[in-house]
C-alpha positions in Angstrom: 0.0 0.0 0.0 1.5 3.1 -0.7 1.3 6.2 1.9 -0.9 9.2 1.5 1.1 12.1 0.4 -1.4 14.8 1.7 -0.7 15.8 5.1 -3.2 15.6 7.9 -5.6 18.5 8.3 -4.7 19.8 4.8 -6.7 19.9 1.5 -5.9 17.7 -1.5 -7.0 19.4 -4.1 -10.6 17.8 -4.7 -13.4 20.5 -4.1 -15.0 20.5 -0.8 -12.2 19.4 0.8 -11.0 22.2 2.6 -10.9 21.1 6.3 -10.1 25.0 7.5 -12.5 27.3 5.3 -11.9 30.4 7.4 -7.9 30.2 7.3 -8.6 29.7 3.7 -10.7 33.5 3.1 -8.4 36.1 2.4 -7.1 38.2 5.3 -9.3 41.3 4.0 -12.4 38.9 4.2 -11.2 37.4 7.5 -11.0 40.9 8.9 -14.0 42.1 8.1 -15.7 39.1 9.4 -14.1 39.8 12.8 -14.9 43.5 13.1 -18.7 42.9 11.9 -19.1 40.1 15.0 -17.5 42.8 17.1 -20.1 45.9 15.2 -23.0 43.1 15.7 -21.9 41.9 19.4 -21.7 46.1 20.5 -25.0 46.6 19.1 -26.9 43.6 20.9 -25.4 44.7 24.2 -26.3 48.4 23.3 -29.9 47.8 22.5 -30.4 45.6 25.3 -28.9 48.5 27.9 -31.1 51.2 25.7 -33.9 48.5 26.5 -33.4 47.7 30.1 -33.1 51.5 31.0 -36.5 52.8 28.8 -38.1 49.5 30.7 -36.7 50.5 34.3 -37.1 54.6 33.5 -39.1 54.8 36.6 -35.9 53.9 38.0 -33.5 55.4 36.0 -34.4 58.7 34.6 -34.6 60.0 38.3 -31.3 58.4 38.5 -29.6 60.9 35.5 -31.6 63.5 36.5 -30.1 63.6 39.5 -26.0 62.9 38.5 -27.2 66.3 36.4 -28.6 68.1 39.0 -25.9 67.1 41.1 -23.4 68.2 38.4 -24.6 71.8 38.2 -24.2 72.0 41.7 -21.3 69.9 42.8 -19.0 73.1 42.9 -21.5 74.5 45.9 -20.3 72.0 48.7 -16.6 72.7 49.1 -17.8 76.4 49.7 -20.5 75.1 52.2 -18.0 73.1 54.2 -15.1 75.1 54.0 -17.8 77.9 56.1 -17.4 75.0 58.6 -20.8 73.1 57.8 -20.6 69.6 57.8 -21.5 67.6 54.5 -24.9 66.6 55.4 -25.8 70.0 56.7 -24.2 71.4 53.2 -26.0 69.0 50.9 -29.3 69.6 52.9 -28.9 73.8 52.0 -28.3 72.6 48.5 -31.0 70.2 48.1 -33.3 73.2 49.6 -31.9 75.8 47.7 -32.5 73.4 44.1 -35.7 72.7 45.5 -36.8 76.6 45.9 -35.1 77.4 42.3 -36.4 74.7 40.4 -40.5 76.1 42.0 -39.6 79.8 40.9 -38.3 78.7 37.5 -41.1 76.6 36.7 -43.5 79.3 37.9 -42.1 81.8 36.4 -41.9 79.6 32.8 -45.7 78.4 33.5 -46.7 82.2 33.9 -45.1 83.5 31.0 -46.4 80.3 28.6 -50.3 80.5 30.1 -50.2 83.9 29.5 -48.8 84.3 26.5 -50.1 80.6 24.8 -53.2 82.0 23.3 -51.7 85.3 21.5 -49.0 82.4 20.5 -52.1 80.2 19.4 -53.6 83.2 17.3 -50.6 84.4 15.6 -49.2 81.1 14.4 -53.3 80.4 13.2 -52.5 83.8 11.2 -48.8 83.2 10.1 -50.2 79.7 8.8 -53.3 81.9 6.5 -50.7 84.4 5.0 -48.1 81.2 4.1 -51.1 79.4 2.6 -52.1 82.5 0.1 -48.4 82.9 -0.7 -47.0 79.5 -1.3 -50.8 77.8 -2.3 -50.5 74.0 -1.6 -47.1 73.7 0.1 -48.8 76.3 2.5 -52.1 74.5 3.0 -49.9 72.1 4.5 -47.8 74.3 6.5 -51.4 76.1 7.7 -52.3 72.7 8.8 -49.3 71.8 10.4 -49.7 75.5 12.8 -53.0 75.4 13.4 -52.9 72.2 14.8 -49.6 73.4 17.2 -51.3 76.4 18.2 -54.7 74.5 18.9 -52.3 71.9 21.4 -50.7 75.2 22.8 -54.4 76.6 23.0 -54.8 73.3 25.2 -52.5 73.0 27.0 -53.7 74.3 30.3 -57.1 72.5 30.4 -55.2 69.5 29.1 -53.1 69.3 32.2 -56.1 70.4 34.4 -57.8 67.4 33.3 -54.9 65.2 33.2 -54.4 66.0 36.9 -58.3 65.1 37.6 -58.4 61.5 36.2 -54.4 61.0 35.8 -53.9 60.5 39.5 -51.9 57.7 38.5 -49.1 59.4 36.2 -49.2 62.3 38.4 -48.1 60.2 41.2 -45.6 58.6 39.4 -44.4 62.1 38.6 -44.4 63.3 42.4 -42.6 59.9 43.0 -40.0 60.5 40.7 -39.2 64.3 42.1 -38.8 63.1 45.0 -36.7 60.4 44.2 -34.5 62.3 42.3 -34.6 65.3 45.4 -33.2 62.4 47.7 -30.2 60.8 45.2 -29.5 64.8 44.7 -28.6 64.3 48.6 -27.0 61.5 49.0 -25.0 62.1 45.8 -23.9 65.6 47.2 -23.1 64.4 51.0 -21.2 61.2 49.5 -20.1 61.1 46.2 -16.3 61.6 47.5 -16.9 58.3 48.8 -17.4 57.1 45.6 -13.6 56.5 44.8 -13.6 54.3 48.0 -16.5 52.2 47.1 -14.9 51.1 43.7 -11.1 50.6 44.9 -13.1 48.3 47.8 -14.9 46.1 45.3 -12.5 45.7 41.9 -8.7 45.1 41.9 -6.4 48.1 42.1 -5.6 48.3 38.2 -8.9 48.1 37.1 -10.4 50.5 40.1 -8.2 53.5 39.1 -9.4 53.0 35.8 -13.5 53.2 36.9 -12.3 55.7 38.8 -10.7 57.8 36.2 -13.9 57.1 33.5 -16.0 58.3 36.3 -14.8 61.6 36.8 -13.8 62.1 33.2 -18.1 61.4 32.9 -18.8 63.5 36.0 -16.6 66.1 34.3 -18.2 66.3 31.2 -22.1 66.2 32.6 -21.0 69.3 34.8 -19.6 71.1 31.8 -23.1 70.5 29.8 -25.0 71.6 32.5 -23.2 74.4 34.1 -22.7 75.4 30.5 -25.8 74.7 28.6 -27.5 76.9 31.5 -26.0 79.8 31.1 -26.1 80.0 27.9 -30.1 79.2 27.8 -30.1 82.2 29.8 -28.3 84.5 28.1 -29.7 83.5 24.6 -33.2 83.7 26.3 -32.4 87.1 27.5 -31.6 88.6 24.4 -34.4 87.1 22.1 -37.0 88.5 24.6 -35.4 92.0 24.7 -35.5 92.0 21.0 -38.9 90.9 20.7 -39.6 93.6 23.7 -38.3 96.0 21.1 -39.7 94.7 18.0 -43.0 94.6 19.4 -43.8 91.0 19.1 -46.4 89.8 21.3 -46.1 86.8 23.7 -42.1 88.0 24.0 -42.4 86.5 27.7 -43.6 83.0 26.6 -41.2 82.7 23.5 -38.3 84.3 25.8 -39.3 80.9 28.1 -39.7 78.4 24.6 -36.0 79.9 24.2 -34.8 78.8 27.6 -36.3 75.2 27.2 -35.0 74.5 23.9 -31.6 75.2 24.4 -31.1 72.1 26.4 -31.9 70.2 22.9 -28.7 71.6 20.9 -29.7 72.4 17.3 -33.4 71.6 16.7 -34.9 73.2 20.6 -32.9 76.7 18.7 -34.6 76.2 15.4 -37.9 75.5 16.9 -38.4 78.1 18.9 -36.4 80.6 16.7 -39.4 79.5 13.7 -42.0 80.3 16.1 -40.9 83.8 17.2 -40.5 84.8 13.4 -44.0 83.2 12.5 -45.7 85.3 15.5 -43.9 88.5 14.5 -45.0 87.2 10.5 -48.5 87.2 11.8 -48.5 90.5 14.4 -46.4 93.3 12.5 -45.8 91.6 9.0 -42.6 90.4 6.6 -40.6 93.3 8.1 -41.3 92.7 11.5 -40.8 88.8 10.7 -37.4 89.5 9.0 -36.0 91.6 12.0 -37.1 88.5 14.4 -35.3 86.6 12.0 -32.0 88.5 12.0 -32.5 88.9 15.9 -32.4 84.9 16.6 -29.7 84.9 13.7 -27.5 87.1 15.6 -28.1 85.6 18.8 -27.3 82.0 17.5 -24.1 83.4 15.6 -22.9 84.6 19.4 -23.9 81.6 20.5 -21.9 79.6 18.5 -18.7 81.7 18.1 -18.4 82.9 21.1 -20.9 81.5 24.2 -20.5 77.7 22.9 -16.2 77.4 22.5 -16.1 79.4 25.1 -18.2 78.2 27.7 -18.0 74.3 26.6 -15.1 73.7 24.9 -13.1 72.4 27.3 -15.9 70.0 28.6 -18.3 69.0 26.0 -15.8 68.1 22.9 -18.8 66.6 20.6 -19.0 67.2 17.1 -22.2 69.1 16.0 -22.9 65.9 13.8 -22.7 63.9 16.6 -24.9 65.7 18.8 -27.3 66.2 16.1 -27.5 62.3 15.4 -27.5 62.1 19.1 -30.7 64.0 19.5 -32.5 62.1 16.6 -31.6 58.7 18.3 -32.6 59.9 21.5 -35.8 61.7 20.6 -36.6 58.4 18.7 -36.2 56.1 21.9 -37.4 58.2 24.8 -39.4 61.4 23.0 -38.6 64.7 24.6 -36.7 63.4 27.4 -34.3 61.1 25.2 -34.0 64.4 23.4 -33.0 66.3 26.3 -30.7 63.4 27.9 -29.2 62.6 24.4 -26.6 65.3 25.1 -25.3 64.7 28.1 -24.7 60.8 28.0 -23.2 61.1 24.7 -20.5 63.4 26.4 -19.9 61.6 29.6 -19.5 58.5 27.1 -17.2 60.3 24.9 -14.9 60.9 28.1 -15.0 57.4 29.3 -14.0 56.3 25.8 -11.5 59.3 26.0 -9.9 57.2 29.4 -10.2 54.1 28.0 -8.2 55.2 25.3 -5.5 56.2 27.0 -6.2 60.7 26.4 -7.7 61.4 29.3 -6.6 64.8 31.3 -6.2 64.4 34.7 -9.5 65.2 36.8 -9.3 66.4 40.2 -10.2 64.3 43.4 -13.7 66.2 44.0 -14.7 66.2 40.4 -16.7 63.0 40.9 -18.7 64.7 43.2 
C-alpha cells in the first residue's frame, strides 16, 4: 500500500475538501468578518442596555436627572463646608436651595407660557393663513401643520387640568420620581467623595483606578453640559426676549421661556423656537417685522456659536455638531422629549469614558466626581 502524500488536516485538491475554510478567506475577508461580530456583538449589548433602561425609566431617569442636578451643583459643597458646615448640613442647604429654584423657575416659565399661549395660538393660526395665500398647496400644509400646534398650545392648560383630575396615577408617578431624584441629589452631594472608595473596595487596584478615572472624566463632562448649557439658555433667552420687547412681538415672555427650554436640545430646541418667534412676528407686524425676528435669533445664534459655545464648553463637552445632532434624533426616537433632552449629556460623559479608556484622558481632580 503506498502512503498518503497529503498531510493531515490539509486539503488535496478535490473541491470540498477544505478542512479549514476560514484560514482559507483572504485576510481582508477574514477581517471584516471579525470587526462585523465585534459591530453586531456592540449593538446587541447596546440595544439591550437602551432597552433595560427605557423599561426600568421609573428607576432610572430619576437616577440621570439627579447625577445632572448634582453636576450643576457639585461646585456649591466645598464652599459650604469650607464655612465649617458639615457635608450633610451642606448637601441639605443645597438640596433646599435646588428645590426653591427649580418652584420659581417653573412658575415663572408656567406664567409667562399661560399667558402668552393663546396670542401664541392666534398668531401662528394667522402666520399659517398668510403662508397658505403665498405658497398655495405647500402652504395648505404648512397652515395645517400651525394650526394644529397652536390648537395643542391653545390646550394645554385644560389639558393638564384634566390630566391631573383623572391622571392620579401618572401624576403620582411624577411626584414619586421628584422626590426620588430630590433624595439621590442628597446623597450624591453628602457622599459622592466616597465614591472612589466604594470602587477601589470592590475591583482590583488596576482596574479601580481605571472606573475611577472614567467616572470623573463622565462626572466632568455632565457638569460642563449643564453648568454650560445653563447659562447659555439664559443669556440667549435674555436677548431674544429683549429684541422681541423691542420689536414689538407679542407673547415675548412666553417665546423668551420656549427659548430657555430649547436650548437644552442643541440644534433643533434653537430652530424650533427661533421658527416660532418669526412666524408670531409674520402674523403680528408683517414680513418686516418677521425679517427683524429673524436676523435677531440669527445674531443671537451666531454669538452663541462663536463665542458662548467654544467658550463656555469647549473644554468639557468636545462633541462634534454631527454627533450631537445624530444624538438628539436617536434619542428623541427612543425616549421622545426626554431622550432628546438626555441625548446630550450621555453622549459626552461617554465620549470621556471612551477618552480614558483610550488612554487621552486629562487628569480630573479628586472632587470632580462629586
Amino acid at each position: 500500500m503506498s502512503a498518503d502524500p497529503t498531510p493531515p488536516g490539509a486539503s488535496d485538491g478535490r473541491p470540498g475538501d477544505d478542512r479549514r475554510p476560514y484560514h482559507s478567506l483572504p485576510p481582508v475577508v477574514r477581517s471584516a468578518a471579525a470587526w462585523s461580530a465585534a459591530v453586531i456583538l456592540f449593538l446587541a449589548v447596546a440595544g439591550f442596555v437602551v432597552f433595560a433602561l427605557v423599561s426600568l425609566r421609573a428607576a432610572t431617569v430619576p437616577v440621570i436627572l439627579a447625577l445632572l442636578a448634582t453636576a450643576l451643583l457639585q461646585p456649591v459643597m466645598p464652599r459650604l463646608v469650607d464655612r465649617g458646615l458639615g457635608r450633610g448640613a451642606a448637601a441639605a442647604l443645597t438640596c433646599a436651595a435646588l428645590l426653591v429654584a427649580v418652584f420659581v423657575v417653573l412658575a415663572v416659565l408656567t406664567n409667562s407660557l399661560v399667558h402668552s399661549a393663546p396670542q401664541i395660538a392666534d398668531s401662528l393660526r394667522q402666520a399659517g393663513d398668510q403662508l397658505a395665500s403665498w405658497f398655495g398647496p405647500l402652504g395648505e400644509k404648512i397652515r395645517y401643520a400651525l394650526s394644529q400646534s397652536a390648537g395643542s398650545g391653545s390646550s394645554l392648560v385644560s389639558s393638564l387640568a384634566n390630566g391631573l383630575l383623572s391622571g392620579l396615577g401618572f401624576a403620582t408617578q411624577v411626584i414619586t420620581g421628584a422626590v426620588l431624584t430630590l433624595a439621590l441629589v442628597f446623597f450624591f452631594l453628602r457622599d459622592g467623595h466616597r465614591s472612589g472608595d466604594l470602587v477601589r473596595s470592590v475591583l482590583p487596584d488596576d482596574r479601580a483606578e481605571t472606573v475611577i478615572a472614567c467616572g470623573r472624566k463622565a462626572f466632568a463632562a455632565l457638569a460642563g453640559f449643564m453648568r454650560g448649557t445653563t447659562l447659555i439658555a439664559l443669556i440667549d433667552a435674555a436677548f431674544i426676549t429683549v429684541g422681541l420687547v423691542v420689536l414689538g412681538v407679542p407673547g415675548a415672555a412666553g417665546l423668551g421661556a420656549l427659548v430657555f427650554m430649547g436650548a437644552y436640545i442643541p440644534f433643533v430646541g434653537a430652530f424650533l423656537s427661533g421658527t416660532v418667534a418669526v412666524l408670531v412676528a409674520l402674523a403680528d407686524g408683517g414680513l418686516g417685522t418677521a425679517l427683524w425676528t429673524l436676523g435677531v435669533v440669527l445674531a443671537v445664534q451666531m454669538i452663541e456659536g462663536n463665542i458662548l459655545q467654544p467658550v463656555i464648553q469647549s473644554r468639557t463637552v468636545e462633541l462634534h455638531p454631527a454627533t450631537i445632532m445624530v444624538a438628539v434624533v436617536a434619542g428623541a426616537g427612543v425616549a421622545g422629549i426626554l431622550g432628546a433632552l438626555l441625548a446630550v449629556p450621555v453622549s459626552a460623559a461617554g465620549l470621556g469614558v471612551i477618552t480614558v479608556l483610550r488612554g487621552g484622558a486629562a487628569p480630573v481632580p479628586d472632587g470632580a466626581e462629586g
